[in-house]
mmCIF file of the N, C-alpha and C atoms, coordinates in Angstrom:
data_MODEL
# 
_entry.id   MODEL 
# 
loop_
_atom_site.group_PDB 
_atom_site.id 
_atom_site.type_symbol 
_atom_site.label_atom_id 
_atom_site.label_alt_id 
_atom_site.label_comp_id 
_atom_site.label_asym_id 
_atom_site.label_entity_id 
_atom_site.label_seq_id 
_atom_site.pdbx_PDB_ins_code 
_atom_site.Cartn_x 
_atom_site.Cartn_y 
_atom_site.Cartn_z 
_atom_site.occupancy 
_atom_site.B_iso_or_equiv 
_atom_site.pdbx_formal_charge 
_atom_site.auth_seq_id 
_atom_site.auth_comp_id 
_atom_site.auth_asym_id 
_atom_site.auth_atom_id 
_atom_site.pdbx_PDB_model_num 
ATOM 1   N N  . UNK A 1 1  ? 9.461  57.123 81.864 1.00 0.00 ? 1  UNK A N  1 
ATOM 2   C CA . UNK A 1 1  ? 9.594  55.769 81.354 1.00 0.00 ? 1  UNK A CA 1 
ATOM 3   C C  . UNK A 1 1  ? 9.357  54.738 82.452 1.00 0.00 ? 1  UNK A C  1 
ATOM 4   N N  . UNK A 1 2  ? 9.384  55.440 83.726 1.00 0.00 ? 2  UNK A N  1 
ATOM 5   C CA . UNK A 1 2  ? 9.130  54.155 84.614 1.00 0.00 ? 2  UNK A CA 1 
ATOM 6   C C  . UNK A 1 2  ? 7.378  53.562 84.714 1.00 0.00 ? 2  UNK A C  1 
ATOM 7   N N  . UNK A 1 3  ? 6.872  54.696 84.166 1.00 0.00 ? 3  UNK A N  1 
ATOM 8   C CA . UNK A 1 3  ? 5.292  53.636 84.307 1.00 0.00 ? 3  UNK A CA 1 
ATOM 9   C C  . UNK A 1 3  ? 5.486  52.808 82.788 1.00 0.00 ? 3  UNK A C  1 
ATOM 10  N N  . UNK A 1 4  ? 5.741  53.178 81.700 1.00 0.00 ? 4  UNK A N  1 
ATOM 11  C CA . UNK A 1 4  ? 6.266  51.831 81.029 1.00 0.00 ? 4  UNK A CA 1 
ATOM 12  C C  . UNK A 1 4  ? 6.765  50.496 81.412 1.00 0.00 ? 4  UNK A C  1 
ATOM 13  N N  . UNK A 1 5  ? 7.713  50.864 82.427 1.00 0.00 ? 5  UNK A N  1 
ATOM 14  C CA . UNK A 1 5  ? 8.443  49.526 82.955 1.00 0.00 ? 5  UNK A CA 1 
ATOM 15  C C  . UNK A 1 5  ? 7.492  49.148 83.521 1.00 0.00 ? 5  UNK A C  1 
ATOM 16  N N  . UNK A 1 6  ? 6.731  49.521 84.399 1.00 0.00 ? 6  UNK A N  1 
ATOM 17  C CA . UNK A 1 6  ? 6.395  48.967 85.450 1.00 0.00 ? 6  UNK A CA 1 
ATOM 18  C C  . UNK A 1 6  ? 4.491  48.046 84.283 1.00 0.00 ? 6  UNK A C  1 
ATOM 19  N N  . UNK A 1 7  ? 4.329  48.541 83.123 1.00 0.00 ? 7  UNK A N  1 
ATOM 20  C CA . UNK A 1 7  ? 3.360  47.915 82.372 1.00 0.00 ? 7  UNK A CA 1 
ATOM 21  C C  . UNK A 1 7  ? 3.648  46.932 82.136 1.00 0.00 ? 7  UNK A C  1 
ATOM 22  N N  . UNK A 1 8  ? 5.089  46.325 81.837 1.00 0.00 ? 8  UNK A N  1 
ATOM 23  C CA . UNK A 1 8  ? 5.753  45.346 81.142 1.00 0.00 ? 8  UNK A CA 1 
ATOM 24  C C  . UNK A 1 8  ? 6.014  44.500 82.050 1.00 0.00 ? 8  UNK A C  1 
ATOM 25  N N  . UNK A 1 9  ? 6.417  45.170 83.487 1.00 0.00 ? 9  UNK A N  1 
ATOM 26  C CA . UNK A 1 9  ? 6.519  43.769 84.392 1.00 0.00 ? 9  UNK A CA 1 
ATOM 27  C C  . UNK A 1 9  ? 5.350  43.330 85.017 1.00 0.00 ? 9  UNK A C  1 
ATOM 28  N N  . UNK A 1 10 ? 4.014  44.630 85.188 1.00 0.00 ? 10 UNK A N  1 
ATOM 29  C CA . UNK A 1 10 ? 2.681  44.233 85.496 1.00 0.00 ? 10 UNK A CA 1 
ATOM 30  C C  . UNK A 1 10 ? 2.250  43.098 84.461 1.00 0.00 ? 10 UNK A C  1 
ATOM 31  N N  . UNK A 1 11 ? 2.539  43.322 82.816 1.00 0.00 ? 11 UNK A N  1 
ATOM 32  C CA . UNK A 1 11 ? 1.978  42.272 82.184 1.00 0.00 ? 11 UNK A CA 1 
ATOM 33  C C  . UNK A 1 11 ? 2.935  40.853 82.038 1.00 0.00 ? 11 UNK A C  1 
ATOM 34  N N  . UNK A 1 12 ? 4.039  40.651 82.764 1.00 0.00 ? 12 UNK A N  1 
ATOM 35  C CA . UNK A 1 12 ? 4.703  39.552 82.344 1.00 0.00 ? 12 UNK A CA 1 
ATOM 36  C C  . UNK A 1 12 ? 4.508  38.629 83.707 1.00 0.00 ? 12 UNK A C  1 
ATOM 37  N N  . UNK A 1 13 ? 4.050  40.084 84.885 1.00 0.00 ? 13 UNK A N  1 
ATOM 38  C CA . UNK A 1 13 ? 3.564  39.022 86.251 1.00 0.00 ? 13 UNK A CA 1 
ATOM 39  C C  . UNK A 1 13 ? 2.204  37.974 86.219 1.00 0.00 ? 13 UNK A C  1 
ATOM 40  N N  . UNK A 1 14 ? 1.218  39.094 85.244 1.00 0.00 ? 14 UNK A N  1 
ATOM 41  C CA . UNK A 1 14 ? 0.275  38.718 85.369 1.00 0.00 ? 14 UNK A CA 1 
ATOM 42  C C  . UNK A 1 14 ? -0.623 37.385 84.078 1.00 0.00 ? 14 UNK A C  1 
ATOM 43  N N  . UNK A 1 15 ? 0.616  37.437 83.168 1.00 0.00 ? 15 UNK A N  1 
ATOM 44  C CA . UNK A 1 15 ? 0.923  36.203 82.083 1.00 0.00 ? 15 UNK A CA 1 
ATOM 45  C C  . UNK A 1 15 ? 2.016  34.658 83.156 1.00 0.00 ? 15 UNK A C  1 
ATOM 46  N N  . UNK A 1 16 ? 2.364  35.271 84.163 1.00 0.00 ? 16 UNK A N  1 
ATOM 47  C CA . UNK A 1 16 ? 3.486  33.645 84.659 1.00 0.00 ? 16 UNK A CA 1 
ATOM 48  C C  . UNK A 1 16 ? 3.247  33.037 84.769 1.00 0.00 ? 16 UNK A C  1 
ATOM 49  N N  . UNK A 1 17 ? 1.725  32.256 85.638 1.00 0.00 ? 17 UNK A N  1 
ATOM 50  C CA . UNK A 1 17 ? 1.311  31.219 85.390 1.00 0.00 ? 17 UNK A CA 1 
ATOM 51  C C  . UNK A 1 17 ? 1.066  30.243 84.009 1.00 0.00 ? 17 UNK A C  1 
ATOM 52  N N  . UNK A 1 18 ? 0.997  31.270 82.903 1.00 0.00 ? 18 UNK A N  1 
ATOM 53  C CA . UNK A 1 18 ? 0.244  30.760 81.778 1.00 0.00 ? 18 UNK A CA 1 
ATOM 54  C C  . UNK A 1 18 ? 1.453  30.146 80.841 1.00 0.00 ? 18 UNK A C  1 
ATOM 55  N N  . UNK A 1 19 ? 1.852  31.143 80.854 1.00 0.00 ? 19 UNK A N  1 
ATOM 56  C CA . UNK A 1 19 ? 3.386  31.877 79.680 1.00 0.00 ? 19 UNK A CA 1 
ATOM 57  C C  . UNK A 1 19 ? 4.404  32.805 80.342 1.00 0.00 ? 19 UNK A C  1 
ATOM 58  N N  . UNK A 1 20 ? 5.854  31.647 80.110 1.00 0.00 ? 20 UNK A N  1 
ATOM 59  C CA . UNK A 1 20 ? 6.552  33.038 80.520 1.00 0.00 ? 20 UNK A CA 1 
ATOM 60  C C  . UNK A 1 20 ? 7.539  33.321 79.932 1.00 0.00 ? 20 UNK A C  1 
ATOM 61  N N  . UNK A 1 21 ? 7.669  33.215 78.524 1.00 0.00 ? 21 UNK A N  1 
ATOM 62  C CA . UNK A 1 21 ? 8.375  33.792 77.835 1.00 0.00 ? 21 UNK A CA 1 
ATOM 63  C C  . UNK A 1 21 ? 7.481  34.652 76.618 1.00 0.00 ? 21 UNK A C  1 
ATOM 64  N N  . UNK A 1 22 ? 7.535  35.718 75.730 1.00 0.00 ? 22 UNK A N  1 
ATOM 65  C CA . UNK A 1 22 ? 6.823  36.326 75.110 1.00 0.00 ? 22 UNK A CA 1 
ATOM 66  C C  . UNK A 1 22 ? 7.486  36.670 74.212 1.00 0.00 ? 22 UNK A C  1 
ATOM 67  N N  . UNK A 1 23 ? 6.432  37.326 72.841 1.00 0.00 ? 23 UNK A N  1 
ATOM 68  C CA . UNK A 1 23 ? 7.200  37.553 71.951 1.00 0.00 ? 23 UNK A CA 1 
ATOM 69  C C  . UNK A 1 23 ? 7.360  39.083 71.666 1.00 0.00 ? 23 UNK A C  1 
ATOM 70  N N  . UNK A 1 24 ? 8.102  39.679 70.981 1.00 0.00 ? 24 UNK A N  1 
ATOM 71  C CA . UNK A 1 24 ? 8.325  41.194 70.921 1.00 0.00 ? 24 UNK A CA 1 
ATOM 72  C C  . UNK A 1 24 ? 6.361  41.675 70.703 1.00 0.00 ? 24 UNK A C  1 
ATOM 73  N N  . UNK A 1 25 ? 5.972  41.033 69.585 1.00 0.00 ? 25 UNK A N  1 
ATOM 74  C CA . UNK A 1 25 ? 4.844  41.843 69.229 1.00 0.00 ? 25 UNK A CA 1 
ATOM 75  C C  . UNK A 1 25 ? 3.990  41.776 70.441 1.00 0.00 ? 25 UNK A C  1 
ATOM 76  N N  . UNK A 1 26 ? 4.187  40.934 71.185 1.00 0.00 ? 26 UNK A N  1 
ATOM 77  C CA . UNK A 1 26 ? 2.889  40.859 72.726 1.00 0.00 ? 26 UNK A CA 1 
ATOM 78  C C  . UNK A 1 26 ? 3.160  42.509 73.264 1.00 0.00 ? 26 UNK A C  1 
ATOM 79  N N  . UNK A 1 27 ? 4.834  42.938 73.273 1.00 0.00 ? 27 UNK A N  1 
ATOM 80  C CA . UNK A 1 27 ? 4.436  43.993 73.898 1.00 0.00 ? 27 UNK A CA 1 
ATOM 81  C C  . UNK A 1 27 ? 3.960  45.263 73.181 1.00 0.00 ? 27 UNK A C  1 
ATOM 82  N N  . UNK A 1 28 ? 4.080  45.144 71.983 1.00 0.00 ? 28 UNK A N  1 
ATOM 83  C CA . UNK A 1 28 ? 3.840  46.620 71.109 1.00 0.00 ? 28 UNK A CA 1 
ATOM 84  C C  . UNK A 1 28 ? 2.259  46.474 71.425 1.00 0.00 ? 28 UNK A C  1 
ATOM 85  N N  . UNK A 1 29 ? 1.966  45.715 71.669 1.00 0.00 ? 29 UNK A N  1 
ATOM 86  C CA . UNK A 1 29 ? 0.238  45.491 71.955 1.00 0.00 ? 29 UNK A CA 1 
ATOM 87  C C  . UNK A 1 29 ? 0.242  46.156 72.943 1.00 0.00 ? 29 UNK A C  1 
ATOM 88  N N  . UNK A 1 30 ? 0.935  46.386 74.011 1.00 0.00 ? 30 UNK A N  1 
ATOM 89  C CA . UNK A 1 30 ? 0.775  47.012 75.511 1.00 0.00 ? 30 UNK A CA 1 
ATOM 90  C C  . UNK A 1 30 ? 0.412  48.515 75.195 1.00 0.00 ? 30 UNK A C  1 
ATOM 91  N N  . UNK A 1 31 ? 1.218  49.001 74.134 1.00 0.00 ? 31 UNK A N  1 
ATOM 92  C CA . UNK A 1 31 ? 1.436  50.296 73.598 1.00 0.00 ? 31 UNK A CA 1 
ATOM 93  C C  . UNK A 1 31 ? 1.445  50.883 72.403 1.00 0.00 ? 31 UNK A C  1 
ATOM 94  N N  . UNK A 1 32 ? 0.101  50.456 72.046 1.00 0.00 ? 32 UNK A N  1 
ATOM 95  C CA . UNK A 1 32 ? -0.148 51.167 70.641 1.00 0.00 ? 32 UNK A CA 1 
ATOM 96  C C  . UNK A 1 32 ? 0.235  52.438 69.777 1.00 0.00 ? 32 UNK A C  1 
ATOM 97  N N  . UNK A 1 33 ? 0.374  53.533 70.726 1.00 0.00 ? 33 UNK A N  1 
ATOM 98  C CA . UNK A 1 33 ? 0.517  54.699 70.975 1.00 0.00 ? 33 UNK A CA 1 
ATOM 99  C C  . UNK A 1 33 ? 2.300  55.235 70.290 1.00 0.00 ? 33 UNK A C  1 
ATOM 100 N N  . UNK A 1 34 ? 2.889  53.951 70.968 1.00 0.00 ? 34 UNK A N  1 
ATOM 101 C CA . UNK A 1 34 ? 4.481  53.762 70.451 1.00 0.00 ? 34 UNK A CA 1 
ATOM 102 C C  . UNK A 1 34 ? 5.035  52.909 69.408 1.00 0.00 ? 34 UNK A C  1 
ATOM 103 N N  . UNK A 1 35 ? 5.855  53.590 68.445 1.00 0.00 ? 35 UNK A N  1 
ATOM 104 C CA . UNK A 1 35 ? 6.454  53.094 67.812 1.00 0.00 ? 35 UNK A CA 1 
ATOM 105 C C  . UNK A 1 35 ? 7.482  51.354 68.528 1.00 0.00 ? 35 UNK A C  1 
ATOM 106 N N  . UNK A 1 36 ? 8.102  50.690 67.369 1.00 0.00 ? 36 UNK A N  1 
ATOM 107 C CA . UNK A 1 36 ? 8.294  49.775 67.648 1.00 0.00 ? 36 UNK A CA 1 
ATOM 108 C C  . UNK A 1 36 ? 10.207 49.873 68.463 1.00 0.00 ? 36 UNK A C  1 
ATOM 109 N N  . UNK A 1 37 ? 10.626 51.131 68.055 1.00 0.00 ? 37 UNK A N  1 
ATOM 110 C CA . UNK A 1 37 ? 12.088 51.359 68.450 1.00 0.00 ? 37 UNK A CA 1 
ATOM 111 C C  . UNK A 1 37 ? 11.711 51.665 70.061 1.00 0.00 ? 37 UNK A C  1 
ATOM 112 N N  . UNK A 1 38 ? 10.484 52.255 70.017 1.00 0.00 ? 38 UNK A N  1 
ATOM 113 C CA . UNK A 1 38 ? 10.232 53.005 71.954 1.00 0.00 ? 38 UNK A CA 1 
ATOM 114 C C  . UNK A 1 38 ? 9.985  51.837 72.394 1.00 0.00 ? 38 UNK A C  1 
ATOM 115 N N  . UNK A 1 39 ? 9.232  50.771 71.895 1.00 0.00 ? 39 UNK A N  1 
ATOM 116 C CA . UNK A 1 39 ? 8.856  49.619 72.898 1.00 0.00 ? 39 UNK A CA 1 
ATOM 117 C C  . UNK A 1 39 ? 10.689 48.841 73.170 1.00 0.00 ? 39 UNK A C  1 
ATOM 118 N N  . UNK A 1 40 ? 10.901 49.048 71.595 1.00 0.00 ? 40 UNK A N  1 
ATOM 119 C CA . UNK A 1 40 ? 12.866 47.766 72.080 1.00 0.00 ? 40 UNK A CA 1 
ATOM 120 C C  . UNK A 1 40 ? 13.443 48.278 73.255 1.00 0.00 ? 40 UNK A C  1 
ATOM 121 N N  . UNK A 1 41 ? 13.112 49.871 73.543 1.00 0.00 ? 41 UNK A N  1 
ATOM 122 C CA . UNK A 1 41 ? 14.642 50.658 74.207 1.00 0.00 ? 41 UNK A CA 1 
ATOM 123 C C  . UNK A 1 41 ? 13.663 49.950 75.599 1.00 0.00 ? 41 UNK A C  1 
ATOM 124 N N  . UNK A 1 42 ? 12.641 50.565 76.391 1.00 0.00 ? 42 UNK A N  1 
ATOM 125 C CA . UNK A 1 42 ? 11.899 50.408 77.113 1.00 0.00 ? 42 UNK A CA 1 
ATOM 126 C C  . UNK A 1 42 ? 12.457 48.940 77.508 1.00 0.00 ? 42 UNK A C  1 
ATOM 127 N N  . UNK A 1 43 ? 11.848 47.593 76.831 1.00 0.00 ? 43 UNK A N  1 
ATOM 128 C CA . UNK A 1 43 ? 12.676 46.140 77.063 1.00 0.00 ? 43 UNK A CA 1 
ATOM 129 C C  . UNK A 1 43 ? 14.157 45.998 77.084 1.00 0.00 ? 43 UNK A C  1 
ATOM 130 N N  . UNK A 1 44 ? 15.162 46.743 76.426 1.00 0.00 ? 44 UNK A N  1 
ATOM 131 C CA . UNK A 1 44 ? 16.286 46.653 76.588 1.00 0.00 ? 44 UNK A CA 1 
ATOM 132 C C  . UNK A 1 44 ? 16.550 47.338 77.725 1.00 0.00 ? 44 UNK A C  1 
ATOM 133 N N  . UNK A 1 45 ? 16.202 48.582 78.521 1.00 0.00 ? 45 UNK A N  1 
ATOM 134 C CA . UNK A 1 45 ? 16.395 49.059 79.744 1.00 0.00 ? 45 UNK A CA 1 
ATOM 135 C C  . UNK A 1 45 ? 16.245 48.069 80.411 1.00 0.00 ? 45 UNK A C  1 
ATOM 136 N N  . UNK A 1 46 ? 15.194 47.470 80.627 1.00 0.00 ? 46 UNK A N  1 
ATOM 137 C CA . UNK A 1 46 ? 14.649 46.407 81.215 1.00 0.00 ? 46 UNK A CA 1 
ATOM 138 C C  . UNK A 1 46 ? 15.309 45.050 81.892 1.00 0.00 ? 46 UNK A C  1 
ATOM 139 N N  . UNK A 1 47 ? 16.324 45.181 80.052 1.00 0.00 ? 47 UNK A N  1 
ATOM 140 C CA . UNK A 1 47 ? 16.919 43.954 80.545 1.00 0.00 ? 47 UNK A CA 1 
ATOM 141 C C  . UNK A 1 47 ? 18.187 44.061 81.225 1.00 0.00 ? 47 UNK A C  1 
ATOM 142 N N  . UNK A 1 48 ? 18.714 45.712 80.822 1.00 0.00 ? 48 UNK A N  1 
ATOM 143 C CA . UNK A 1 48 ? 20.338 46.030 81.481 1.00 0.00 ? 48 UNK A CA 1 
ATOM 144 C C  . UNK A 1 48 ? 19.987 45.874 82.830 1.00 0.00 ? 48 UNK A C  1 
ATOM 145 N N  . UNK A 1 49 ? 18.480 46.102 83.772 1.00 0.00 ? 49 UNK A N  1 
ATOM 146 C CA . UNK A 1 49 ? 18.417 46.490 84.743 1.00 0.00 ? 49 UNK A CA 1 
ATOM 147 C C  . UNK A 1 49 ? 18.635 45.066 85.872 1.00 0.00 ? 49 UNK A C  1 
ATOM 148 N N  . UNK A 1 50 ? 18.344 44.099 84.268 1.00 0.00 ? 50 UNK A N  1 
ATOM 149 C CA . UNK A 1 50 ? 18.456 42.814 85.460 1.00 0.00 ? 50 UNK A CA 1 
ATOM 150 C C  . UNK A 1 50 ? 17.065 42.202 85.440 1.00 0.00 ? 50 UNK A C  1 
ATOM 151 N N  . UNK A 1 51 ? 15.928 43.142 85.312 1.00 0.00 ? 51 UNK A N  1 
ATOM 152 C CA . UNK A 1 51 ? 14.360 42.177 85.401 1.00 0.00 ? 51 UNK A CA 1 
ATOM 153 C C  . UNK A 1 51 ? 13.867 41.778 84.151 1.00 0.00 ? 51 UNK A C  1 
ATOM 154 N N  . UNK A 1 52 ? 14.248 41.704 83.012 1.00 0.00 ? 52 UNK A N  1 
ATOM 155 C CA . UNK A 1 52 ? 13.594 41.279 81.904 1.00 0.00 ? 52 UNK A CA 1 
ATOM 156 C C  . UNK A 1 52 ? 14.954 40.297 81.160 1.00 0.00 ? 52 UNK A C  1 
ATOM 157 N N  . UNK A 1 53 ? 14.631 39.092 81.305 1.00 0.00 ? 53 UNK A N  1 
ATOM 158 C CA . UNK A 1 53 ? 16.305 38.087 80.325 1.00 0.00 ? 53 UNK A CA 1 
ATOM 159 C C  . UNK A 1 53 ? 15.521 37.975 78.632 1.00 0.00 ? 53 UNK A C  1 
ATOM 160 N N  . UNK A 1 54 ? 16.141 37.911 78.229 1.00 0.00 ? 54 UNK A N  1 
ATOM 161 C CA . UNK A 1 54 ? 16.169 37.427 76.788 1.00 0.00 ? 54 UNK A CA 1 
ATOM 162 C C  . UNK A 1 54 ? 16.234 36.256 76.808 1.00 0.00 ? 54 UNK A C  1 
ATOM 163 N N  . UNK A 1 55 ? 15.231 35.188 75.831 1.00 0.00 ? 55 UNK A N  1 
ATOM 164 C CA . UNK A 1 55 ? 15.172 34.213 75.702 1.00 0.00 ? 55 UNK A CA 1 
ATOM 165 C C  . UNK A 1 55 ? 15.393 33.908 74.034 1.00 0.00 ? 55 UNK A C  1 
ATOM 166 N N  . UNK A 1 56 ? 16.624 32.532 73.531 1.00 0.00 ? 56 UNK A N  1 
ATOM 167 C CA . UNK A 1 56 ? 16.954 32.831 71.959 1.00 0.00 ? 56 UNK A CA 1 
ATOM 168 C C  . UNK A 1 56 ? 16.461 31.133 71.653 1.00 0.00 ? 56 UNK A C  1 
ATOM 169 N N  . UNK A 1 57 ? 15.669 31.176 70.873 1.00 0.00 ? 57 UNK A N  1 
ATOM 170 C CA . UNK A 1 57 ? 15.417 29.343 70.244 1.00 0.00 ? 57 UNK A CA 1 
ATOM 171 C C  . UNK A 1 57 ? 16.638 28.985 69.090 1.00 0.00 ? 57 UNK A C  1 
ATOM 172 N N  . UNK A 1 58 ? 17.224 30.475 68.658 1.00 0.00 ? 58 UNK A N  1 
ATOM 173 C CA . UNK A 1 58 ? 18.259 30.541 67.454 1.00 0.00 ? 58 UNK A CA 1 
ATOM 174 C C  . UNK A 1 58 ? 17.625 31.311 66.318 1.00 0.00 ? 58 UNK A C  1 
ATOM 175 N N  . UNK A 1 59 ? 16.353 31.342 66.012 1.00 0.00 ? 59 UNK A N  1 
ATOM 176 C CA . UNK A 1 59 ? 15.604 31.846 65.246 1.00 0.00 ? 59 UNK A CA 1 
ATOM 177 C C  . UNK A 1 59 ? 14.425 32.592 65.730 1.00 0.00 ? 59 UNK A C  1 
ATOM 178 N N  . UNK A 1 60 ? 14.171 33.157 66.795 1.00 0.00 ? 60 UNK A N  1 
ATOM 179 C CA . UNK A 1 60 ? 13.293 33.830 67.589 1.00 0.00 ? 60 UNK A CA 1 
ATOM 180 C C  . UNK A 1 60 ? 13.597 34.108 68.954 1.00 0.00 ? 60 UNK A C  1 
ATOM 181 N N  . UNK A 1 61 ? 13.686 35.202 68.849 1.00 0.00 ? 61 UNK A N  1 
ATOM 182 C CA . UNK A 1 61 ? 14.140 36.043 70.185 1.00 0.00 ? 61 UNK A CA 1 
ATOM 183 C C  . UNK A 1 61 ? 12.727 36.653 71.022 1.00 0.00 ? 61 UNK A C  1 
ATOM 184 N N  . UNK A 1 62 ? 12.847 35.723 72.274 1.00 0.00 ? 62 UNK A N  1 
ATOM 185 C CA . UNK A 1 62 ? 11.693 35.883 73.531 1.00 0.00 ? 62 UNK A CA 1 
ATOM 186 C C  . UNK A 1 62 ? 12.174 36.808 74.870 1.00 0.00 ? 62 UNK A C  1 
ATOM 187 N N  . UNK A 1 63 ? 10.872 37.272 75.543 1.00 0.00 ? 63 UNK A N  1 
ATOM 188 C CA . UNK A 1 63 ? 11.723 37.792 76.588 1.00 0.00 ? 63 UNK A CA 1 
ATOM 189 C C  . UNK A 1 63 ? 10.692 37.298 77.743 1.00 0.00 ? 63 UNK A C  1 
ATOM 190 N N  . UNK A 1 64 ? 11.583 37.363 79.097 1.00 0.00 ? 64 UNK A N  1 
ATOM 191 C CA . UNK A 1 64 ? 10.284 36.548 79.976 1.00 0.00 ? 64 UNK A CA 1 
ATOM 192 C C  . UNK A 1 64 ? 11.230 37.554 81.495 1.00 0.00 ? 64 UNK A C  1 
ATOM 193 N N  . UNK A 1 65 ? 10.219 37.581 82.854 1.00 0.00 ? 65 UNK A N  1 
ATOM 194 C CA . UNK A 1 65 ? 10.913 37.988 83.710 1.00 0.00 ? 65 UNK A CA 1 
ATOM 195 C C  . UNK A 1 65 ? 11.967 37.313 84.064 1.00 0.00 ? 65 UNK A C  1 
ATOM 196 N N  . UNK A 1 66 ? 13.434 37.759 84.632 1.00 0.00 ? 66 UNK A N  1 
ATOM 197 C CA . UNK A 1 66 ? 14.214 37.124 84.947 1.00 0.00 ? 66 UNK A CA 1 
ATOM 198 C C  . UNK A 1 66 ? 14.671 35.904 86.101 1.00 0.00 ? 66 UNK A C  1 
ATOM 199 N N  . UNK A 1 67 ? 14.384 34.949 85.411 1.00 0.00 ? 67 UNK A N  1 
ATOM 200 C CA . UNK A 1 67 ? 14.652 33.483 86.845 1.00 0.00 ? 67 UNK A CA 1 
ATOM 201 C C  . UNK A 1 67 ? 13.191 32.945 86.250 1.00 0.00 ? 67 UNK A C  1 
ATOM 202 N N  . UNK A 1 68 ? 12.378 33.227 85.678 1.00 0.00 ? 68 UNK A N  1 
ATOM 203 C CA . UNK A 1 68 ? 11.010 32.663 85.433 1.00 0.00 ? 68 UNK A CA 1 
ATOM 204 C C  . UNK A 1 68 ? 11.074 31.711 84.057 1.00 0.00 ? 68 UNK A C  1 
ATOM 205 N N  . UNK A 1 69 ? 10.275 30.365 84.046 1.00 0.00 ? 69 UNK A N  1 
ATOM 206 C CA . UNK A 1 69 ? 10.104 29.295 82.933 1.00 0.00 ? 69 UNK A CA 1 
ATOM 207 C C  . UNK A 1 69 ? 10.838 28.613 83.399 1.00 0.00 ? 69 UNK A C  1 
ATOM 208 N N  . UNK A 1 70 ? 11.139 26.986 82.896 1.00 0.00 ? 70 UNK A N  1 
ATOM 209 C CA . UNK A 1 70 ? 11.891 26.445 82.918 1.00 0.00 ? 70 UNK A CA 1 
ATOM 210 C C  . UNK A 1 70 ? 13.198 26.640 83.015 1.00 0.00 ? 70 UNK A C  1 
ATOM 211 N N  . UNK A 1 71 ? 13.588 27.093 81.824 1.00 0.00 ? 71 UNK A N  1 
ATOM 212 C CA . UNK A 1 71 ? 14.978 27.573 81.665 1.00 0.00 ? 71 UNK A CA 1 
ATOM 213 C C  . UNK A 1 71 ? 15.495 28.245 82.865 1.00 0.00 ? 71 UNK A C  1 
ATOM 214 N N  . UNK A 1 72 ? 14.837 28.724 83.568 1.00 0.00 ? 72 UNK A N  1 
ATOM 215 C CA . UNK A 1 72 ? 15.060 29.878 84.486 1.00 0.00 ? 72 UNK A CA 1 
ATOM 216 C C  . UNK A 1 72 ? 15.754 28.990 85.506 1.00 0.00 ? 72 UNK A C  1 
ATOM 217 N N  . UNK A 1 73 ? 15.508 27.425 85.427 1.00 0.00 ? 73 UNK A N  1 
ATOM 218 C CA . UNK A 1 73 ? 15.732 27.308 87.240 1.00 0.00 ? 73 UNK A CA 1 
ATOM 219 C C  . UNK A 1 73 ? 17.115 25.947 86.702 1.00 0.00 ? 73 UNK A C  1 
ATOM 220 N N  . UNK A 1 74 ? 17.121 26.349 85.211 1.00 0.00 ? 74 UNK A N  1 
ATOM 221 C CA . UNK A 1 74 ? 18.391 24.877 85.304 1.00 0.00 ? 74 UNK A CA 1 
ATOM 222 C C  . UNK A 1 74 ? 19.574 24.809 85.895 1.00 0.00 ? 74 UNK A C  1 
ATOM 223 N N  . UNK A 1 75 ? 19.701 26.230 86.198 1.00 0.00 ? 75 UNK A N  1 
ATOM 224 C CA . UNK A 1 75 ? 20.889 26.431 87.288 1.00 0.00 ? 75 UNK A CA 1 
ATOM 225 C C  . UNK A 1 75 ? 21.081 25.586 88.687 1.00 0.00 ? 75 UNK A C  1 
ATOM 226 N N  . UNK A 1 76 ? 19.875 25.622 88.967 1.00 0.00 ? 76 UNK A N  1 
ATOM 227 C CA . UNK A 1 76 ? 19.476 25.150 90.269 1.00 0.00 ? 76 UNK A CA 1 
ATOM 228 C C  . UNK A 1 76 ? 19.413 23.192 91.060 1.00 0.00 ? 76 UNK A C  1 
ATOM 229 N N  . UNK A 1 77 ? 19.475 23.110 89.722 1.00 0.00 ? 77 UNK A N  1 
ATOM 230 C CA . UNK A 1 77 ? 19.643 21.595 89.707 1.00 0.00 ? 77 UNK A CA 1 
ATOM 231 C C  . UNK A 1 77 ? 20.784 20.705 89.447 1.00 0.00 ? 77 UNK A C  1 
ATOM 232 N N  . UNK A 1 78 ? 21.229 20.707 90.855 1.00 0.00 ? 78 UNK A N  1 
ATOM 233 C CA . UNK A 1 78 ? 22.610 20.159 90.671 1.00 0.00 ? 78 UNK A CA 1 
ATOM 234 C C  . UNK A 1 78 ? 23.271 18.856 91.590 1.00 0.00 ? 78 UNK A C  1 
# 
């Protein structure tokens, strides 16, 4: 499972400039091959590990690397 991870943070490095929050279906695109429960566990590892946060609008659940987008840095401004 770690070359999985490492697809998901290759494609969320290589989306940061553009976009950095995403939606579930961006990644089932990574992995056609897998069902949609193998891609959740894969992102939920992801996120226990600390490198992938969940992003919620209330009605759509995003995920982006962790500390990255806006949101990422409102901590920081104080």
């Amino acid at each position: 499972m770690a070359d999985e991870k490492q697809v998901i943070i290759d494609y969320l490095k290589s989306k940061e400039k553009v976009k950095s929050k995403h939606y579930f279906k961006d990644f089932l695109e990574l992995f056609p091959d897998k069902g949609p429960r193998q891609v959740k566990k894969i992102l939920s590892d992801l996120v226990k590990e600390g490198v992938v946060e969940y992003w919620s609008s209330g009605s759509t659940t995003m995920y982006g690397l962790t500390g990255s987008g806006k949101q990422g840095h409102v901590g920081d401004q104080v």
